[in-house]
C-alpha positions as CSV (number, residue, x, y, z in Angstrom):
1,X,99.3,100.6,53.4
2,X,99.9,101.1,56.8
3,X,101.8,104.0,56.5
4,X,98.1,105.8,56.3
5,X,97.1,105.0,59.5
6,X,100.0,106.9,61.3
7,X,97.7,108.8,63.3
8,X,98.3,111.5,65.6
9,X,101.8,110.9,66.3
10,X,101.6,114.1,67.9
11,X,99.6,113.4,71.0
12,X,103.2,111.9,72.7
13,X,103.3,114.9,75.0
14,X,100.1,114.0,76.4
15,X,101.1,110.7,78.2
16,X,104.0,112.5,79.8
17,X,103.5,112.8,83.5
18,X,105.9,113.8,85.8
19,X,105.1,112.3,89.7
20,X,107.2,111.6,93.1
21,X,105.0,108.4,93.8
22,X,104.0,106.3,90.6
23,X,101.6,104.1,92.2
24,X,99.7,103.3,95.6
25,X,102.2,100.6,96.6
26,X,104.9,103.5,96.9
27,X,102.4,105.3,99.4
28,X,102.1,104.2,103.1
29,X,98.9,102.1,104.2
30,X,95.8,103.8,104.1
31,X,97.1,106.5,101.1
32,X,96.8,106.3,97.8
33,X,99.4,107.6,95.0
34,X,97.7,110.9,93.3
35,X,98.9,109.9,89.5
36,X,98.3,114.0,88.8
37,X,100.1,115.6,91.8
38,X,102.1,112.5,92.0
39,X,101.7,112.9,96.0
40,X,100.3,110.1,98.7
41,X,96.7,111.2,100.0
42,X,94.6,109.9,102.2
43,X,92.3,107.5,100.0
44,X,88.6,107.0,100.1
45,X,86.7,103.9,100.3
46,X,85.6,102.4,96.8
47,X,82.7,101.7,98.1
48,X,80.2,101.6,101.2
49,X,77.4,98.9,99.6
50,X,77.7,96.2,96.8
51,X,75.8,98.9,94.6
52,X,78.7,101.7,94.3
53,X,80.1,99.2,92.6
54,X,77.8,98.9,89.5
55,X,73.8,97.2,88.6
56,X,75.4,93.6,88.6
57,X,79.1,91.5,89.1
58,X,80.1,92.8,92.4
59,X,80.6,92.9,95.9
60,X,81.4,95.3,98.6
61,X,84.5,94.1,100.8
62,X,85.8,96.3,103.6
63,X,85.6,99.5,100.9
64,X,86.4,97.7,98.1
65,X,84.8,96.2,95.0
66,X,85.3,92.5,94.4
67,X,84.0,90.0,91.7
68,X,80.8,88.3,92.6
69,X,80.7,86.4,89.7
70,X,77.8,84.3,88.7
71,X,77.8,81.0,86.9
72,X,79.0,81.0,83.3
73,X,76.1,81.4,81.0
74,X,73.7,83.6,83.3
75,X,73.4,86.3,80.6
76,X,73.4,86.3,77.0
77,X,75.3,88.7,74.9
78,X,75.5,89.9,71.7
79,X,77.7,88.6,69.0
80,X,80.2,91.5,69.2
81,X,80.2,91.1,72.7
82,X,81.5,88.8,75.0
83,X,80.2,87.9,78.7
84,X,82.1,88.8,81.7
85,X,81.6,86.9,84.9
86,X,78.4,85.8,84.1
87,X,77.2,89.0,85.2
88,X,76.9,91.6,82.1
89,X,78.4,91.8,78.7
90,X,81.4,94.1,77.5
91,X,82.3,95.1,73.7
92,X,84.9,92.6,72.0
93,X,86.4,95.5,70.4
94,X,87.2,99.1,71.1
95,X,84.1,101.7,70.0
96,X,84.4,102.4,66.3
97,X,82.5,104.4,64.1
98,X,80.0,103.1,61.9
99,X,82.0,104.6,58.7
100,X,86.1,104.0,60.1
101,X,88.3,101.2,58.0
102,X,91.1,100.0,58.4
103,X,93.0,102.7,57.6
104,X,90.5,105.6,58.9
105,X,88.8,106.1,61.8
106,X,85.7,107.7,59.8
107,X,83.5,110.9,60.8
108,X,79.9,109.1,61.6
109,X,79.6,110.1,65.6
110,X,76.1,108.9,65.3
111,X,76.7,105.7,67.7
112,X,79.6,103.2,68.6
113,X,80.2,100.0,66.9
114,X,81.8,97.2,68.0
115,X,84.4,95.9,65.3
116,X,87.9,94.0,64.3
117,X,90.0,95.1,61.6
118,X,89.0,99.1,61.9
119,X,90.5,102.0,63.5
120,X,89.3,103.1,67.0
121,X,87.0,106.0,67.8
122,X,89.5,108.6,69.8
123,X,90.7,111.8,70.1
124,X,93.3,114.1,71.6
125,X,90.6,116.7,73.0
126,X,88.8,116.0,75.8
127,X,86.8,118.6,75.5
128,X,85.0,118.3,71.7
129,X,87.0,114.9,71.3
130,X,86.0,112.6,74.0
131,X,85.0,112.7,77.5
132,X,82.1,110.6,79.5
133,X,79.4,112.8,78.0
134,X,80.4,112.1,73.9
135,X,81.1,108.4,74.9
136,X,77.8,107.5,76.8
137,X,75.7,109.2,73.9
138,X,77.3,107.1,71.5
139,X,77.1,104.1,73.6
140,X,73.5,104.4,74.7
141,X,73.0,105.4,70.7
142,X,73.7,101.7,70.6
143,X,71.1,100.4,73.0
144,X,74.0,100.0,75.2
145,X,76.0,101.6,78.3
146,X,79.3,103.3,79.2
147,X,81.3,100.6,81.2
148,X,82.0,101.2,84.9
149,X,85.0,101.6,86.3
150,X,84.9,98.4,88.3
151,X,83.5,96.6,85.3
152,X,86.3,97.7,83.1
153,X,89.0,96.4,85.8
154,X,87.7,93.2,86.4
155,X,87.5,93.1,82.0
156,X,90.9,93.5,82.0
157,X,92.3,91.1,85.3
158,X,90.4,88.3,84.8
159,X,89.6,86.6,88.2
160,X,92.9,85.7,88.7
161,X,93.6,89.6,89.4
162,X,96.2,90.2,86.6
163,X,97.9,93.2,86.4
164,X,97.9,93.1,82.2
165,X,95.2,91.1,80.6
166,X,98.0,89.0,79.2
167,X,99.8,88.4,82.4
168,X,101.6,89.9,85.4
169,X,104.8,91.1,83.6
170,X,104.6,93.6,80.9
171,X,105.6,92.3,77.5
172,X,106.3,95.3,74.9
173,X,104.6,93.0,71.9
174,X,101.7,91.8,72.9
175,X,99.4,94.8,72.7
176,X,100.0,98.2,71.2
177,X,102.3,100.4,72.6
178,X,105.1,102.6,72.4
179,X,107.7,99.9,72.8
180,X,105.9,98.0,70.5
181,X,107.8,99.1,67.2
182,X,111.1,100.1,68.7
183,X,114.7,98.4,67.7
184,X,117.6,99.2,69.2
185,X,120.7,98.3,66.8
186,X,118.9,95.0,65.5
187,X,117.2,94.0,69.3
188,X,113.5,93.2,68.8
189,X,111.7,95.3,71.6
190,X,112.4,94.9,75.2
191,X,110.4,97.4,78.2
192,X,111.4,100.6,77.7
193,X,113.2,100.6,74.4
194,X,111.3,103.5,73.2
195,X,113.6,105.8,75.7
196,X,116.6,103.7,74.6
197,X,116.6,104.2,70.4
198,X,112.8,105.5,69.8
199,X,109.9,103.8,68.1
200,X,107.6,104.6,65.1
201,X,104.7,103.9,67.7
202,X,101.1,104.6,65.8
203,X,97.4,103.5,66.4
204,X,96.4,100.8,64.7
205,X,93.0,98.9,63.9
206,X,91.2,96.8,66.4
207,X,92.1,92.9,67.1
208,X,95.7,94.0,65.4
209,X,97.5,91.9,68.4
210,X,96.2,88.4,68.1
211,X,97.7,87.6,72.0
212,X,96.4,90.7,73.8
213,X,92.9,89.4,74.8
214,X,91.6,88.9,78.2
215,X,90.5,86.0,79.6
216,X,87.0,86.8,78.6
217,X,87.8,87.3,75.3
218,X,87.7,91.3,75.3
219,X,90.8,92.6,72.4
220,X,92.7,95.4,73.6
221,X,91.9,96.8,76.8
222,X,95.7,97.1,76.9
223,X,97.5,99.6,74.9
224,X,96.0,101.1,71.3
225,X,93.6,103.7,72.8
226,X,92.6,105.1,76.5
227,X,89.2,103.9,77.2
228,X,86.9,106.6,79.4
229,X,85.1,104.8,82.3
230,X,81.5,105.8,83.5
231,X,82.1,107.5,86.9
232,X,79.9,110.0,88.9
233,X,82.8,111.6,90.8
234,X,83.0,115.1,87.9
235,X,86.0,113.1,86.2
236,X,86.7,111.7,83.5
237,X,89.1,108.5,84.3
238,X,91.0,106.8,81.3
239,X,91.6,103.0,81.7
240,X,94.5,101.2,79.3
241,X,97.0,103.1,78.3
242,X,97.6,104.1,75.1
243,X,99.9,103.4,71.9
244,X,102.3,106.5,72.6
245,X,102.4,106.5,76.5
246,X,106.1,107.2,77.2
247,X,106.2,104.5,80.2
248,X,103.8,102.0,78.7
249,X,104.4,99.1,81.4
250,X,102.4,101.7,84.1
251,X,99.9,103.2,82.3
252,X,98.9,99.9,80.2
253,X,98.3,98.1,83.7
254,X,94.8,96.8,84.6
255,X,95.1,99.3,87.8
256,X,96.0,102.5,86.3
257,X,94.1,105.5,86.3
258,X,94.2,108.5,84.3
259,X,92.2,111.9,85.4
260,X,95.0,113.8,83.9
261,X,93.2,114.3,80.4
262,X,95.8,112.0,78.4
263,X,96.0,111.5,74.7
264,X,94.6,109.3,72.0
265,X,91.5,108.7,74.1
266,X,88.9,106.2,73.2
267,X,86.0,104.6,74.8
268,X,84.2,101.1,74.8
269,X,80.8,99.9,75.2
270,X,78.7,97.3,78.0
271,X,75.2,96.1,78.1
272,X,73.4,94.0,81.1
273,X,72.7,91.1,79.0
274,X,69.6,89.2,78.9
275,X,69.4,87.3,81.8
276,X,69.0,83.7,81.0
């Protein structure tokens, strides 16, 4: 029954995030938006050589990372995985763990596992819960890796630079989130209903949404649960969104990033591939 897997409806206040800009296109050029102080500061480059942008994929364009993609087929990936840019592999599914169902995320924290049809590995504490540190261990527990951030953003545009996985307008259905079960008198859900008439928004288990894949084949980057990035900056940055982010059509976008320890945070998995 999926009444069981109601979990953690509790987390809502943690996607709340009050901010005078929203996001770098409201800051002049040469700033970026601050999505914790919700200020414009100066930004940094994303990178100086093609390597701050991760082992393989990518390119280093006046300070920024861009796909260097090569053919299709240049590295082979597991079954649970699928290749992205012909350059390393990504988990199909969100991490799991080895014991969670479909209607319980399970207990075993002895490695991630890359499923459909379960409940997510996440948490509400970033501390015990999850963070870079409990994610990588369960990754590399694996034989595989924490995603970069670059490699997690170019997962989730495609190379056609989308600012959803599914598109470049937010659509409340396709992938879990807080709009996602809202009606207002009768209306099926529209952006935003959720501040309109409420929703009965919940987790739910992995490949639920059979239209919010990316073009490579990767189920819910979007929505469902945060997924913590591999980053060396003392961070821990939260791609995706979540299912009970109050304003789901920003923080489910390919471009958002969260450092402002959200809720129902998750994690998924990449590998280099063997190279053909």
């Amino acid at each position: 029954m999926r009444a069981s897997i109601l979990l953690g409806l509790s987390f809502l206040a943690g996607c709340v995030v009050k901010e005078h800009c929203f996001e770098d296109d409201d800051c002049p050029p040469g700033q970026d938006c601050d999505l914790v102080l919700g200020v414009c500061v100066t930004s940094e480059p994303e990178c100086v050589v093609a390597s701050d942008c991760g082992e393989v994929g990518f390119a280093c364009e006046d300070g920024v990372c861009v796909p260097d993609c090569e053919p299709q087929g240049t590295v082979i990936c597991a079954s649970d995985q699928v290749e992205v840019c012909g350059a390393f592999c990504m988990d199909t599914w969100e991490a799991s763990r080895p014991d969670a169902t479909d209607t319980h995320p399970g207990t075993d924290g002895s490695m991630a596992t890359s499923r459909p049809d379960v409940i997510p590995w996440f948490s509400a504490d970033a501390i015990e819960g999850m963070n870079q540190t409990i994610a990588r261990a369960a990754c590399e527990a694996a034989g595989r890796r924490l995603c970069t951030t670059a490699e997690w953003k170019l997962a989730c545009t495609g190379l056609d630079g989308l600012v959803y996985p599914y598109g470049d307008a937010y659509d409340p259905v396709l992938c879990n989130g807080i709009d996602t079960y809202c009606t207002c008198d009768g209306q099926d859900p529209y952006p935003h209903c959720y501040h309109d008439c409420g929703a009965s928004f919940h987790v739910m288990p992995t490949q639920s949404f059979p239209e919010c894949e990316t073009a490579w084949g990767a189920w819910d980057v979007s929505g469902n649960v945060w997924e913590v990035v591999a980053t060396d900056d003392g961070l821990d940055h939260y791609r995706g969104g979540a299912y009970n982010c109050v304003d789901s059509e920003r923080n489910t976008r390919c471009d958002y990033d969260a450092t402002w320890n959200p809720s129902a945070k998750g994690f998924r998995c990449c590998s280099d591939g063997e190279i053909r």
